[in-house]
C-alpha positions as CSV (number, residue, x, y, z in Angstrom):
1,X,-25.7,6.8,-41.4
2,X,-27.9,3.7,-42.4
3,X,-29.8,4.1,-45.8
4,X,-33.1,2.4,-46.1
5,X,-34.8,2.0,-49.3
6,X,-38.5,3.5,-49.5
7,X,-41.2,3.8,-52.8
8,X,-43.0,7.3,-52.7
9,X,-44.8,9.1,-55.3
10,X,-43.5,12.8,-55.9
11,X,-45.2,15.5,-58.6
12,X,-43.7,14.6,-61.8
13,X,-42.0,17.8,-62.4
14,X,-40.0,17.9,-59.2
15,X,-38.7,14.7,-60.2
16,X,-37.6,16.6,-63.5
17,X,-36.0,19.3,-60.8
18,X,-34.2,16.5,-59.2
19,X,-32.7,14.9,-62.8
20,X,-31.6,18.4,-64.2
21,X,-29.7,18.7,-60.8
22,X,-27.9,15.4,-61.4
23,X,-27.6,16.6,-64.5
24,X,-26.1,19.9,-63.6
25,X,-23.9,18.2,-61.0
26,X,-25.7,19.9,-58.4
27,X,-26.1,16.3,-56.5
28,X,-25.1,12.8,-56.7
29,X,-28.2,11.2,-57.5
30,X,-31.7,11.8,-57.5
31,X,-31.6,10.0,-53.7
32,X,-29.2,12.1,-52.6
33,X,-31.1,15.0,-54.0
34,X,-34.2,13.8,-52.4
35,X,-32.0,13.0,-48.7
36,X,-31.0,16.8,-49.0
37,X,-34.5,17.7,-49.3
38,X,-35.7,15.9,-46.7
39,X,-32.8,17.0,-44.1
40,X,-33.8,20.6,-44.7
41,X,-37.7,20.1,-44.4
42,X,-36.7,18.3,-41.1
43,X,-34.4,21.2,-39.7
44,X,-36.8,23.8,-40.9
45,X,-39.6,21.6,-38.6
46,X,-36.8,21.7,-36.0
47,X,-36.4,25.1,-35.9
48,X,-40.2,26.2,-36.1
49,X,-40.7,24.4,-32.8
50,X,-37.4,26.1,-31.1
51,X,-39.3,29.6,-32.3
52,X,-42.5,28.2,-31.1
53,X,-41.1,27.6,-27.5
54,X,-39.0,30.5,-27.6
55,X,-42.2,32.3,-28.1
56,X,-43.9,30.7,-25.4
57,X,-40.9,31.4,-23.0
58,X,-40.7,34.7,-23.8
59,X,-44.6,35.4,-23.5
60,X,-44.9,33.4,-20.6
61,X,-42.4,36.2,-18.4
62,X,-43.6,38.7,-20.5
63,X,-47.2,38.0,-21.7
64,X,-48.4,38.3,-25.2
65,X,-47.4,40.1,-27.8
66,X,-49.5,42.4,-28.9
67,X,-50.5,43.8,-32.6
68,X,-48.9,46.6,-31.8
69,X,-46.0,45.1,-31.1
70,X,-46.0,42.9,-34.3
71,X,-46.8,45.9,-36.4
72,X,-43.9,47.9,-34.7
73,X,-41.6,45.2,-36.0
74,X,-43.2,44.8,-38.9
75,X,-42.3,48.3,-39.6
76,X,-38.9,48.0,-38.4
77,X,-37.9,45.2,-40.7
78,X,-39.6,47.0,-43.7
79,X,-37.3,50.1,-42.9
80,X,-34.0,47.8,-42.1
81,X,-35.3,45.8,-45.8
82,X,-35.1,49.1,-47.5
83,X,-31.5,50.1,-46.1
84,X,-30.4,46.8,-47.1
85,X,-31.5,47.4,-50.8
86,X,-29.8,50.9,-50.4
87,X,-26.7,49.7,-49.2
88,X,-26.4,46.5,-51.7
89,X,-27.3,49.5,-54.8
90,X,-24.5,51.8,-53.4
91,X,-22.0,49.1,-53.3
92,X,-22.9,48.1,-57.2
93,X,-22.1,51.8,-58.2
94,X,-19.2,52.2,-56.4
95,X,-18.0,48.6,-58.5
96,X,-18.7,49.4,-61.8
97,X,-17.0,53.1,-61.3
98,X,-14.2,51.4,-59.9
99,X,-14.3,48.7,-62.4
């Protein structure tokens, strides 16, 4: 892929981030550190606007979701959360008696 060279002003202590990962070996250089950065923020943008239309498509043959709904799932994913955390503590026992 073609690099281009561009000036832009970032908070001092993100560029101190970006150094310590250099340092760390975590990336290349600071423009490859910055690259990264910027490829994520552009999936993440990418993938907001899939959700977004998968939204609409979904509401659109549905219609809208309702509070209800969203505080149904809201529950849901609280309850799934809290297995989650179970589970992930159960399997720590079981490794340090085994270990």
């Amino acid at each position: 892929m073609t690099k281009r060279r561009i000036t832009v002003t970032v908070d001092e202590d993100l560029i101190e981030a970006a150094s310590d990962a250099v340092s760390d070996g975590d990336a290349s250089s600071v423009s490859a550190w910055v690259n990264e950065a910027m490829a994520d923020k552009n999936e993440h943008r990418h993938r907001l606007k899939a959700l977004g239309e998968a939204i609409a498509d979904y509401e659109a043959e549905f219609g809208p979701i309702t509070d209800e709904e969203l505080q149904e799932q809201r529950r849901l994913d609280k309850a799934a959360a809290k297995q989650v955390r179970a589970d992930g503590v159960r399997r720590r026992a079981q490794r340090e008696l085994g270990a």
